[in-house]
LODO-346003 format. One record per residue (C-alpha): residue number from 1; residue in one letter; z, y, x. Coordinates in nm, 2 decimals. Example, Ala and Ser with C-alpha at 12.3 -4.5 7.8 and 13.67 -1.06 7.14 Angstrom:
% residues 2
REC   seq   type       zz       yy       xx
REC     1      A     0.78    -0.45     1.23
REC     2      S     0.71    -0.11     1.37
This chain:
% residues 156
REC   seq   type       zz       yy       xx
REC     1      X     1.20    -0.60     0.56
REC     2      X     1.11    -0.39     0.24
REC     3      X     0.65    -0.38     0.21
REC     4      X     0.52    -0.17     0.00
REC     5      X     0.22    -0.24    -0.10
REC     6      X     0.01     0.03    -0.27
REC     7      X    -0.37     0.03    -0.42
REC     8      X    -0.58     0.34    -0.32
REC     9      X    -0.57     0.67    -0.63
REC    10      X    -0.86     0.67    -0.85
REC    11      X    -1.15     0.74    -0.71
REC    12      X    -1.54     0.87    -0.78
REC    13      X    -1.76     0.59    -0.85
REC    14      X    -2.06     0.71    -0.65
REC    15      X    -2.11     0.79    -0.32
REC    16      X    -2.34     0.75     0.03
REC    17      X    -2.16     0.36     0.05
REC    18      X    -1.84     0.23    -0.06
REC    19      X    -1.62     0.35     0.25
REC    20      X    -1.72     0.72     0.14
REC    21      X    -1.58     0.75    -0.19
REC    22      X    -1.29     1.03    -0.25
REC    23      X    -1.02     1.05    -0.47
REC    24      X    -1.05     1.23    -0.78
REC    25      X    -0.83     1.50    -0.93
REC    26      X    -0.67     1.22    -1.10
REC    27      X    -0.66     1.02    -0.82
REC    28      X    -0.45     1.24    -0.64
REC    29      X    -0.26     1.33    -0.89
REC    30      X    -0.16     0.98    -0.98
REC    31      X    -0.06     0.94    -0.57
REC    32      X     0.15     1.24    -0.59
REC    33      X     0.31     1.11    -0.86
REC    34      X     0.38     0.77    -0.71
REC    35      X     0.51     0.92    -0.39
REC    36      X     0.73     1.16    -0.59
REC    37      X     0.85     0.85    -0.74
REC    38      X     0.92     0.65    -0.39
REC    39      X     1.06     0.93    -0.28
REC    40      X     1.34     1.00    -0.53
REC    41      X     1.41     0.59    -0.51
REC    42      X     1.48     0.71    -0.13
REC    43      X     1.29     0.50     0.03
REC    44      X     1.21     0.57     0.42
REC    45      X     0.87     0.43     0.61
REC    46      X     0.93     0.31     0.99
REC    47      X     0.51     0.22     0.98
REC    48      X     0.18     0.20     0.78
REC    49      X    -0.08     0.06     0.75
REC    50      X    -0.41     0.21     0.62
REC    51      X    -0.76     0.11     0.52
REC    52      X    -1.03     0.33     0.72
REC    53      X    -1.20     0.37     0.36
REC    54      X    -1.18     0.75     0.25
REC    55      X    -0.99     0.73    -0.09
REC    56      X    -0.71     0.54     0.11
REC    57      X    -0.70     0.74     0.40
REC    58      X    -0.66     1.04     0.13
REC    59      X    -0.40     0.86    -0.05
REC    60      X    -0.21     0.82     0.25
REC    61      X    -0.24     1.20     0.33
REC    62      X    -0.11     1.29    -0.01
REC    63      X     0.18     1.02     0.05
REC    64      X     0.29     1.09     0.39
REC    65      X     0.29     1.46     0.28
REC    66      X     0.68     1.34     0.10
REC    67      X     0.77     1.13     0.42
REC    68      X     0.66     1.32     0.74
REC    69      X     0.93     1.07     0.95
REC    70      X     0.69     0.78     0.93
REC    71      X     0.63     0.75     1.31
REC    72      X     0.39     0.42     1.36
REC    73      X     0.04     0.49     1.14
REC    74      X    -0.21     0.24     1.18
REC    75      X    -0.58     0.26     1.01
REC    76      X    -0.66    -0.12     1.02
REC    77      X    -1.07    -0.21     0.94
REC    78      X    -0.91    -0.51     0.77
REC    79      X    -0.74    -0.35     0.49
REC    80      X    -1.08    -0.27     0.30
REC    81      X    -1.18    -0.41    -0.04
REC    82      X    -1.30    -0.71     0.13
REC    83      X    -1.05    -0.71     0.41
REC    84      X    -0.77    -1.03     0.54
REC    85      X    -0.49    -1.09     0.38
REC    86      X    -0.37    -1.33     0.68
REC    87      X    -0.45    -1.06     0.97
REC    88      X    -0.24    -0.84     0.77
REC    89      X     0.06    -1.10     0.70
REC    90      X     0.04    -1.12     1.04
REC    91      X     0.04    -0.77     1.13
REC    92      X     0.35    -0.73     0.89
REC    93      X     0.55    -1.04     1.05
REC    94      X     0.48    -0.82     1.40
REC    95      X     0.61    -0.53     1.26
REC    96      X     0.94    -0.70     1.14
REC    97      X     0.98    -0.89     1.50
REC    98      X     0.98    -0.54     1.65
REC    99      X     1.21    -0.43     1.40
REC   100      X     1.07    -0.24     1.17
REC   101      X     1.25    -0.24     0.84
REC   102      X     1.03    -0.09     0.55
REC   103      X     0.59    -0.05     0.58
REC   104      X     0.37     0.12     0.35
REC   105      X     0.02    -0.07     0.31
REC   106      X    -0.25     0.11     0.14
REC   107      X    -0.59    -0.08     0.06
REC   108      X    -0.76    -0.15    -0.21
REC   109      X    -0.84    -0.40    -0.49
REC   110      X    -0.87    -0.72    -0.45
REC   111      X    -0.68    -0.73    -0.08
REC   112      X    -0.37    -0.54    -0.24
REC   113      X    -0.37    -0.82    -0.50
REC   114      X    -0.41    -1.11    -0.26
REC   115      X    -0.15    -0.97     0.01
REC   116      X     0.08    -1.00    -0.28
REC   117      X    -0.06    -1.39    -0.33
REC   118      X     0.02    -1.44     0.04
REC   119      X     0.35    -1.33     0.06
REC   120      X     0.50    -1.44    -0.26
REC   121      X     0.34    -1.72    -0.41
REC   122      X     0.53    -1.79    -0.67
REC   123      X     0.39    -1.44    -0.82
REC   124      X     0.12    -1.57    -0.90
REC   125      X    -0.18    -1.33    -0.94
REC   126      X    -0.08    -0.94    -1.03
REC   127      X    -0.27    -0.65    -1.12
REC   128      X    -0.27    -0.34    -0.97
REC   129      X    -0.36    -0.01    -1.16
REC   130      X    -0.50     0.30    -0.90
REC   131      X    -0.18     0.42    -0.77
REC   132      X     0.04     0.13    -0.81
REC   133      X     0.25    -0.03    -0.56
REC   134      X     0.42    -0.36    -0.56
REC   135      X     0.78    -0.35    -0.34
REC   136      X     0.84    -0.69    -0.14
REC   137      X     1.12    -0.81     0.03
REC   138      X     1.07    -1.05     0.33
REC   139      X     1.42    -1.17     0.46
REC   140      X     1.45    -1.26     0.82
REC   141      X     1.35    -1.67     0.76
REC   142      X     1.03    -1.54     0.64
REC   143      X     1.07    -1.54     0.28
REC   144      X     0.95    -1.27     0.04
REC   145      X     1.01    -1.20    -0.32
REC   146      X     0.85    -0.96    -0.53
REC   147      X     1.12    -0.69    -0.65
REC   148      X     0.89    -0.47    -0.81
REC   149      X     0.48    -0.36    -0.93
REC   150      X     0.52    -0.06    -1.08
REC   151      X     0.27     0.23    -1.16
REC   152      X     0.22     0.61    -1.19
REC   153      X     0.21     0.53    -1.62
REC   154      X     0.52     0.40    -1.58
REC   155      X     0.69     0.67    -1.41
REC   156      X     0.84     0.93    -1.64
């Protein structure tokens, strides 16, 4: 199974609460050009998985917009800032039982960071930059490796 897992666009710093805040003109920008990026690398989504938080829910629109075939969206309220890395491990290891092959998460910092932690150990802790997305792959014994982090400054 291929994850992708992918940290929210940049977003304002103030709003009513936390859960409101919306991407900025940069922040959209930079998830346009991520998903131009995942894209071209021809990557398909059987599922995501979303954080009910605005600025993920509006990086996920501007996403999706490049692969309208993903049929199983989920908006999980434990993919927020503060959210479980184990419900969502588990989540993901459902997913792959029922066969899907390749998910899109999008959440935030620090969750993003510690999914990464939970699946591949060995990476040790990794930073995410708005916009960035890490690319796992879990084999079928249940064994992950981190293939790539990669974000939108990186992308030419």
């Amino acid at each position: 199974m291929n994850i992708y897992i992918m940290r929210h666009g940049q977003a304002e710093m103030m709003a009513s609460c936390d859960s409101d805040r919306s991407l900025t003109f940069i922040g959209r920008e930079q998830s346009k050009k991520m998903a131009g990026y995942l894209a071209d690398t021809k990557v398909e989504f059987d599922a995501a998985l979303v954080s009910p938080y605005l600025r993920a829910q509006q990086t996920f629109t501007v996403v999706s917009a490049l692969f309208p075939k993903i049929k199983n969206q989920q908006t999980l309220k434990f993919l927020t800032p503060g959210g479980s890395a184990t419900k969502t491990v588990a989540e993901v290891m459902t997913l792959q039982a029922s066969g899907v092959e390749s998910v899109l998460i999008v959440s935030h910092l620090p969750l993003v960071g510690y999914l990464v932690a939970e699946l591949v150990p060995s990476a040790g802790g990794v930073s995410f930059a708005t916009s960035a997305v890490a690319h796992i792959v879990l084999d079928d014994q249940g064994v992950a490796t981190l293939n790539r982090l990669i974000d939108p400054e990186q992308i030419n």
